[in-house]
C-alpha positions as CSV (number, residue, x, y, z in Angstrom):
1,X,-8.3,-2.1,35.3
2,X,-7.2,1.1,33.6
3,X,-3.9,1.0,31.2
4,X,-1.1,3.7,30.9
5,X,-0.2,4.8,27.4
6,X,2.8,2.6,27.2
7,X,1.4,-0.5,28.1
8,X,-2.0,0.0,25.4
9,X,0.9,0.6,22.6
10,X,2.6,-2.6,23.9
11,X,-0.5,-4.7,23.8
12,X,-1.9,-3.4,20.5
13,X,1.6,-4.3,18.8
14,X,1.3,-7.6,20.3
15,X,-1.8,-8.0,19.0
16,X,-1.0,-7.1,15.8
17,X,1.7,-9.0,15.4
18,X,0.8,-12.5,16.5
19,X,-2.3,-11.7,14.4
20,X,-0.4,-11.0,10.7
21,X,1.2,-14.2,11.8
22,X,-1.6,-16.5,13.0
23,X,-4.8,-15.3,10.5
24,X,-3.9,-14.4,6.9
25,X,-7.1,-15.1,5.7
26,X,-8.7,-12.5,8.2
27,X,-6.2,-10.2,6.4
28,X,-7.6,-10.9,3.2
29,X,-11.5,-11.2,3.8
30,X,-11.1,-8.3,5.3
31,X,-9.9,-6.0,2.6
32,X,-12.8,-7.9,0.9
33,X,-10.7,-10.0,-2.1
34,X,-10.8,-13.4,-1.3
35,X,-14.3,-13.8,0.4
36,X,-16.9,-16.4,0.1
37,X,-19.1,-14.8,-2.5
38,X,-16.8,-12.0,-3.5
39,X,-17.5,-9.7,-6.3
40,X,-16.3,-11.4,-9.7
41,X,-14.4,-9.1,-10.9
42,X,-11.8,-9.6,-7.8
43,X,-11.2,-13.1,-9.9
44,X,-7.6,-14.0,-10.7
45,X,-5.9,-13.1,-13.0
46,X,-7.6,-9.9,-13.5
47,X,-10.2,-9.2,-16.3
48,X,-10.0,-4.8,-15.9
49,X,-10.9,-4.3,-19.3
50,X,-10.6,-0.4,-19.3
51,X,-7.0,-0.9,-18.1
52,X,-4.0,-1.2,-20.5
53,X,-1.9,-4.2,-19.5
54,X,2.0,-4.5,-19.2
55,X,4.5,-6.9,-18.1
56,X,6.7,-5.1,-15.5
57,X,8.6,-7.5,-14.8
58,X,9.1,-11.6,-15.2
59,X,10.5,-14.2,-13.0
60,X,11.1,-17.6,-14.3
61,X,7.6,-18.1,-16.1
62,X,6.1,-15.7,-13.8
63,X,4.7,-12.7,-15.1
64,X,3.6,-9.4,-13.4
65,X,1.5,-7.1,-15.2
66,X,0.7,-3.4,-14.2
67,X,-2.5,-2.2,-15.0
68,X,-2.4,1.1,-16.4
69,X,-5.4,3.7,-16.1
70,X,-4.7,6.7,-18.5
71,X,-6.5,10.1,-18.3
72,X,-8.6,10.4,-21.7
73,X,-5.9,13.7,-23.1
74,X,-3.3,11.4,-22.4
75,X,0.2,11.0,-25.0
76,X,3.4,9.2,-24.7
77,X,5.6,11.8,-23.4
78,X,3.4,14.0,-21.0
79,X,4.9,14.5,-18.2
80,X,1.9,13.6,-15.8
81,X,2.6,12.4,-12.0
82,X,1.9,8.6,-11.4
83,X,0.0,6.9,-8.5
84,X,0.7,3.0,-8.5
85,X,-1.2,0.5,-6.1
86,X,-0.5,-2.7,-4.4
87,X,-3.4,-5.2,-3.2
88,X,-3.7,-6.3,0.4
89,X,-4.2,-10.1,1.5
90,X,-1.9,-10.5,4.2
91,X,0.8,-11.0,1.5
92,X,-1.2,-14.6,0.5
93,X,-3.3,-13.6,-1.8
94,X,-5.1,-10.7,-3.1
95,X,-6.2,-9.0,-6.7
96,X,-5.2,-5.5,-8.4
97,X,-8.8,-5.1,-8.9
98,X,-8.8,-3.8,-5.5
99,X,-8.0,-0.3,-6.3
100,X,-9.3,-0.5,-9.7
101,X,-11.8,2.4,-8.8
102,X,-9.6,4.5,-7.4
103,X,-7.6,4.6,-10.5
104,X,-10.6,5.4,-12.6
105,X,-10.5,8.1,-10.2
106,X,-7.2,9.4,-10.5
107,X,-7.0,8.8,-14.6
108,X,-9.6,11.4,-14.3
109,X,-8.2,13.5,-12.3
110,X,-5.4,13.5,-14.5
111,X,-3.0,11.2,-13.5
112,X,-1.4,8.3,-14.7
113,X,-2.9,5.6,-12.2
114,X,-1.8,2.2,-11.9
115,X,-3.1,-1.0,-9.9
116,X,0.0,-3.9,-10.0
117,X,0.0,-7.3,-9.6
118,X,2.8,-8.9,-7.0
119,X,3.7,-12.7,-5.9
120,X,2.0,-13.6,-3.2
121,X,2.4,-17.1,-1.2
122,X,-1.2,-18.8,-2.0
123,X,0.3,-18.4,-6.2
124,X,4.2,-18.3,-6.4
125,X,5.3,-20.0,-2.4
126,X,6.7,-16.7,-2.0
127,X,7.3,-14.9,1.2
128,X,7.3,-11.3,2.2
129,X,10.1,-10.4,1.3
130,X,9.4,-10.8,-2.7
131,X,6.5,-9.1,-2.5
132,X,8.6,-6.3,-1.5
133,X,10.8,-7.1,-4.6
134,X,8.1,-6.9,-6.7
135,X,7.0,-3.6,-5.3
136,X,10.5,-1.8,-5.9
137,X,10.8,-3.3,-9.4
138,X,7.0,-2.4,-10.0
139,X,8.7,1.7,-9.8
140,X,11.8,0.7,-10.4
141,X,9.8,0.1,-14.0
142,X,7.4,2.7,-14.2
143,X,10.4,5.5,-13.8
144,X,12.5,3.3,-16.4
145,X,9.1,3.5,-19.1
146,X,8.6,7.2,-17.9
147,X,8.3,8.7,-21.4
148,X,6.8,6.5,-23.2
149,X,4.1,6.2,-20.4
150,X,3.4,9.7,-20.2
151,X,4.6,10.0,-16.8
152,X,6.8,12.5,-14.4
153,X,9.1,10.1,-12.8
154,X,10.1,12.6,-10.3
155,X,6.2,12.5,-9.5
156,X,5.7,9.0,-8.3
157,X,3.3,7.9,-5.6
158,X,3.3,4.6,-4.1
159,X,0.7,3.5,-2.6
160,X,-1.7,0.5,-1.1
161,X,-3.9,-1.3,1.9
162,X,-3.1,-3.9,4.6
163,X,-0.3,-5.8,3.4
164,X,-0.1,-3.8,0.0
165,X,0.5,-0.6,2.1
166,X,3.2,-2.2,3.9
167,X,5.0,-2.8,0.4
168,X,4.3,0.6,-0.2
169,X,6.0,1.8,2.9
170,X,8.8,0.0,2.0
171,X,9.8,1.0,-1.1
172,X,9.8,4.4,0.9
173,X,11.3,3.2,4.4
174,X,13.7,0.0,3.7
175,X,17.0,-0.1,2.0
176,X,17.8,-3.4,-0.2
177,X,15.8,-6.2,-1.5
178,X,15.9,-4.7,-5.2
179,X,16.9,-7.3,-7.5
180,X,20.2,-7.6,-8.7
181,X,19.5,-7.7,-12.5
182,X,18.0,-4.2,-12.4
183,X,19.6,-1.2,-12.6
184,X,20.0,0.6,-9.3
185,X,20.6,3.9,-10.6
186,X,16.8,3.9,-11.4
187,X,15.5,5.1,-8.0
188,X,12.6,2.4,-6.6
189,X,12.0,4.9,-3.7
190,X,8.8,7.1,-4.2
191,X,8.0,10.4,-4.4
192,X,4.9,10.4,-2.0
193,X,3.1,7.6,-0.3
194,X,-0.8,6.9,0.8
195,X,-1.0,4.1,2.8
196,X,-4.2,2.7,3.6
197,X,-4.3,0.9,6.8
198,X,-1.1,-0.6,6.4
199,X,1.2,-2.8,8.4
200,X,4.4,-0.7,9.7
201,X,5.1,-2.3,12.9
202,X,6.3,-6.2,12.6
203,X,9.2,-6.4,15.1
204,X,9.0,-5.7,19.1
205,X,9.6,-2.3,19.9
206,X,12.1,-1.1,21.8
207,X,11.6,-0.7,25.8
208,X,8.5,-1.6,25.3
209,X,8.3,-5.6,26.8
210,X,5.3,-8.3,26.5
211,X,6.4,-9.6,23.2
212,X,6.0,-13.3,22.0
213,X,9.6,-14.1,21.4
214,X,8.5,-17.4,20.5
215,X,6.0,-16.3,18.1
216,X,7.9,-13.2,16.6
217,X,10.4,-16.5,15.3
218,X,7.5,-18.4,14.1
219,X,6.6,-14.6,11.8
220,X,10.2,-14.9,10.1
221,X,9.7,-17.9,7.8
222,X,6.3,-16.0,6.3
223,X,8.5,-12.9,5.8
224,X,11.6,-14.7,4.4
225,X,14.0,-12.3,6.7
226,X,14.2,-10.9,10.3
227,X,11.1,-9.5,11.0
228,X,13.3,-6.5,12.0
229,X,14.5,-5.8,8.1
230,X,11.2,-5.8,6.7
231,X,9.2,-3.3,9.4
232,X,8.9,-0.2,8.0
233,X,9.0,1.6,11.8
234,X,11.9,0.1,12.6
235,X,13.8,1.3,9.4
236,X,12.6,4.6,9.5
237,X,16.0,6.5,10.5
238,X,15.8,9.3,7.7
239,X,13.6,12.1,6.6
240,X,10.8,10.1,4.1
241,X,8.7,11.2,1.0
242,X,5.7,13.2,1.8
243,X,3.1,10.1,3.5
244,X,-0.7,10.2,4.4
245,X,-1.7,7.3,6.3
246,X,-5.4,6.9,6.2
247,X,-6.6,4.1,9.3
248,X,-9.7,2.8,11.1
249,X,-9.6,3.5,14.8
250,X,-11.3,0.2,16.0
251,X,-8.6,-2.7,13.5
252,X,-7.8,-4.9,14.9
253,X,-6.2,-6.8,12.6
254,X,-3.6,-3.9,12.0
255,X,-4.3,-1.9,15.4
256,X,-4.3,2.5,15.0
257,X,-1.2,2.3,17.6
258,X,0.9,1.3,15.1
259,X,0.2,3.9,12.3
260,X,0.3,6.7,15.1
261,X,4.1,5.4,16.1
262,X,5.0,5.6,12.5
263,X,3.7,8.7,12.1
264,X,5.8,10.3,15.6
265,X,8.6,9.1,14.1
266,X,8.0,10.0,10.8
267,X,7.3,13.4,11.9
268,X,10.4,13.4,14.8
269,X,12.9,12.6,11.6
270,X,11.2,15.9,9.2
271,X,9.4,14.3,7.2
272,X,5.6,15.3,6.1
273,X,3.7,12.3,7.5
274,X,0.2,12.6,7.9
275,X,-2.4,10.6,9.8
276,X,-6.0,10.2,9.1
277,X,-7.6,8.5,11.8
278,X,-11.5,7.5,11.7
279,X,-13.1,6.9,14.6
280,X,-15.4,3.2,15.0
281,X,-13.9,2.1,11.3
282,X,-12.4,-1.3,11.1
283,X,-9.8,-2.7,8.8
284,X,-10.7,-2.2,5.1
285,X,-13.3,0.2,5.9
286,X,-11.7,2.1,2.7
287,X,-12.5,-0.3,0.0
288,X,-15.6,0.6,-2.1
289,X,-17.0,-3.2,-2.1
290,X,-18.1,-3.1,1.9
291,X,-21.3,-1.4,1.5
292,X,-20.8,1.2,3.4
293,X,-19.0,3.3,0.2
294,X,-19.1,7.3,2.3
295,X,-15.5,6.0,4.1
296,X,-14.1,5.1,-0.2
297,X,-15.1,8.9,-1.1
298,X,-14.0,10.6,1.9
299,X,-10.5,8.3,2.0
300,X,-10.3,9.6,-2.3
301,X,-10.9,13.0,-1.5
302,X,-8.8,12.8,1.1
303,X,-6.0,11.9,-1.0
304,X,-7.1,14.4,-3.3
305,X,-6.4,17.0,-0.9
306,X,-3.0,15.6,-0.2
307,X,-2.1,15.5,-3.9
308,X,-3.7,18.9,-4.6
309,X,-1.0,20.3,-2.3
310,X,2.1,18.8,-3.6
311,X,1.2,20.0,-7.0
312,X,0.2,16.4,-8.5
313,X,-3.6,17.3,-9.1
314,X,-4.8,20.4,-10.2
315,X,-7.0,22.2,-7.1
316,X,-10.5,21.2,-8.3
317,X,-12.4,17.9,-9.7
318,X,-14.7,18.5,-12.0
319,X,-17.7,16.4,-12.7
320,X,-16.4,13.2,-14.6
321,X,-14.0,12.8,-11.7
322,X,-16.3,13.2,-9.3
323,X,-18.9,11.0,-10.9
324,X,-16.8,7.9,-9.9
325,X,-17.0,8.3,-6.4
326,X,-20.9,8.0,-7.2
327,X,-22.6,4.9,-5.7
């Protein structure tokens, strides 16, 4: 049996879909934080003991810390652009010690480089829908402290995997959910993103049929709202910050279809969206803890590349940089 383009796109967001909704935990081993036998140091609460630690924000007795990687010239009122990450973990669970080495990486290179901690349901009972929260304030924060961390606030890149990239794309893509003690005038929208095979797609899309309507309902009480409100593809209606989208051709736990819809869209509206495909790489095939660490360099330099040509990174690494991508 042989499949037209539509209906592969159609079965692929099914798939993906009823799969966010049905295995979190396959979301989470998967970016390799809550596995059986995991590495330590993806404990929580985080021990990073190279990374200064604030509080960006609190909630009842709940508090968030970013974990802030600073290049070695670094003073309080450079004006150096800013990378922040979010975990992945299907919104469940997760540690900031997921991107730890790529913000040893980026410190190096210069940046201010940030790896944040967010509620997630297995701590706080939270849904979706606060993580997103916790992302906006997370920027919302870092452009409010922008002198006194050193940092360019009109140079602020958000970024993350799996359900972390999703936050990411929504501070980017989705209007609302900032909370209402903060002050809006502080932009939470980003500057740039890099999205590491994140989820975009979380409502049916239109004229394309075969969704679960059933199951779709069953998504909303994980995400807290209308699965509609919290997809980044289907709030995409305006020109975005500059995006790279970096995704393994064979997940199947977020499928390639999805990221390549974003980016046509991305790309109809103006914006700079690009998308970095790689072909036989499953979900998490980025992370430098899966063995296999060739797809954590390439995925770096990468966004290296990107960053080198909005003027964030200067054009060449030298060697301390590039001795963290080292095995």
């Amino acid at each position: 049996m042989t499949f037209s383009h539509r209906e592969f796109v159609r079965c692929s967001i099914s798939t993906a879909l009823l799969f966010i909704l049905l295995c979190p935990a396959q979301a989470q081993t998967t970016d390799g934080v809550a596995r059986k036998g995991a590495n330590p140091s993806r404990s929580y609460p985080p021990q990073i003991a190279d990374a200064n630690q604030e509080i960006y924000k609190k909630i009842g007795d709940v508090e968030l810390k970013a974990y802030v990687f600073n290049p070695d010239d670094w003073k309080p009122g450079d004006k150096r652009p800013a990378i922040i990450f979010f975990f992945g973990g299907g919104w469940r669970s997760g540690s900031p010690t997921q991107f730890e080495h790529h913000c040893r990486y980026f410190a190096a290179r210069g940046m201010v480089a940030i790896t944040a901690d967010y509620r997630v349901a297995s701590r706080q009972d939270v849904r979706a829908v606060a993580c997103v929260a916790d992302a906006k304030s997370a920027i919302r924060w870092l452009r409010n402290n922008a002198e006194r961390l050193g940092v360019d606030p009109a140079k602020v890149v958000a970024a993350g995997g799996s359900a972390g990239g999703h936050i990411a794309a929504a501070t980017g893509t989705i209007k609302g959910f900032d909370e209402s003690d903060e002050d809006s005038s502080i932009s939470s929208i980003p500057n740039a993103m890099a999205l590491f095979n994140p989820a975009l797609v979380l409502a049916p899309v239109e004229g394309l049929a075969g969704f679960d309507a059933k199951k779709l309902q069953e998504l909303e009480p994980r995400l807290g709202v209308p699965p509609a409100a919290l997809s980044p593809y289907h709030c995409l209606t305006e020109k975005i910050a500059p995006t790279i989208i970096f995704h393994g051709e064979a997940d199947t736990t977020v499928p390639f279809k999805t990221a390549e819809l974003f980016t046509e869209r991305a790309q109809q509206l103006g914006s700079h969206c690009e998308l970095k495909g790689y072909a036989g790489q499953p979900h998490g095939f980025f992370n430098r803890s899966r063995g296999n660490e060739n797809y954590f360099k390439q995925t770096v330099m990468e966004l290296d590349r990107f960053l080198v040509e909005l003027n964030y990174l200067p054009s060449a690494a030298d060697s301390s940089a590039l001795e963290l991508l080292a095995p």
